[in-house]
N, C-alpha and C positions, 0 to 999 in steps of 0.2 A: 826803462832806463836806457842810455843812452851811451856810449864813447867811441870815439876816433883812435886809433892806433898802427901801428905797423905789425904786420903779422910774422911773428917768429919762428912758430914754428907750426905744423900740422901733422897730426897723428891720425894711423888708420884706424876706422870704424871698428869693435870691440861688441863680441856680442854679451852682453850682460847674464840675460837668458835666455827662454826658447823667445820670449814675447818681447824683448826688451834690448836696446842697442844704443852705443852711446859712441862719439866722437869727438875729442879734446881738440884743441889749439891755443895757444899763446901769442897774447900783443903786448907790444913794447908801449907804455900809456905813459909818455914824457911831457907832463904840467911842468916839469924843470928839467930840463935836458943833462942838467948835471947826475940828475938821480931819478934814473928813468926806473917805472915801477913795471913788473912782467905779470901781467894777469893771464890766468888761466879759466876758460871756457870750456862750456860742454854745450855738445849739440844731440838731440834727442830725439829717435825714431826714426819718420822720413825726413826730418831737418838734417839728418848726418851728411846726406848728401851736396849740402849750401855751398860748402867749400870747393867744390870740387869746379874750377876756371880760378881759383885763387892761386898766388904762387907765393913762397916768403919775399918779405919786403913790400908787398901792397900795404898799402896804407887804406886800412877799412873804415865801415863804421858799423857798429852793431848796437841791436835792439838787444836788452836782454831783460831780463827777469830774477833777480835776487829771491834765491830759496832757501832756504832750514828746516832741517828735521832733524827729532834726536832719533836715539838709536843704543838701547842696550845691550850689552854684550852678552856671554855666556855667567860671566859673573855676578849679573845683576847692575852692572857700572854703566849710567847713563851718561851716554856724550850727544851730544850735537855735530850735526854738520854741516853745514854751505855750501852751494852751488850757484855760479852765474849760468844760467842757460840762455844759450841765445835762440835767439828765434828770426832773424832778420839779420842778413848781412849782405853789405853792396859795398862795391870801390867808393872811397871817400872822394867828394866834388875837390874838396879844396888842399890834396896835397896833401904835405905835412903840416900837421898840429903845431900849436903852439900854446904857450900858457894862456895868451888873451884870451882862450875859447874857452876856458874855463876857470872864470874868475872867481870859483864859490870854491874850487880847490888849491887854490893859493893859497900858501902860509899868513902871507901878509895882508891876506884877506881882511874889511874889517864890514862886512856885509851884513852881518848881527843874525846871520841865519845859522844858530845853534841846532845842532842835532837835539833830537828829542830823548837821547839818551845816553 
């Protein structure tokens, strides 16, 4: 998967455990500039380091990867959880976004491409 954004914010690298480390950031994902949406990413392993010549306010684009896994608690209570992990991020060619680059997340969409769920 695929989005363009402005990069809000960038958190430092977080060791998880002895084997395992992880690195957040946030982009401002504005399809409608009235009600721009702040997604949160993780970067994983030696990807932590991707960020690092970025500064807030670049306008990215990043490759990622949509994950889930559940996860039960001490009580037996299974929940789920989500992760966008990126894997690929470079300065974006064209600047700032706009809604025409992504015409299948427009409200007023009428492109007949229903989710499958």
């Amino acid at each position: 998967m695929n989005i363009t954004g402005k990069l809000i914010e960038i958190y430092d690298t977080k060791q998880i455990t002895e084997k395992f480390k992880k690195r957040e950031f946030v982009v401002e994902y504005a399809t409608n500039p009235e009600y721009p949406q702040y997604v949160k990413f993780e970067l994983a392993q030696n990807n932590c380091d991707f960020l690092d010549g970025f500064s807030k306010g670049d306008v990215i684009d990043i490759q990622f990867d949509l994950k889930g896994r559940p996860w039960t608690n001490k009580e037996g209570e299974k929940t789920y959880f989500t992760s966008l992990q990126a894997w690929k991020i470079q300065k974006s060619e064209g600047g700032q976004q706009s809604a025409d680059e992504y015409p299948e997340m427009r409200a007023d969409s009428d492109s007949g491409n229903d989710l499958p769920f």
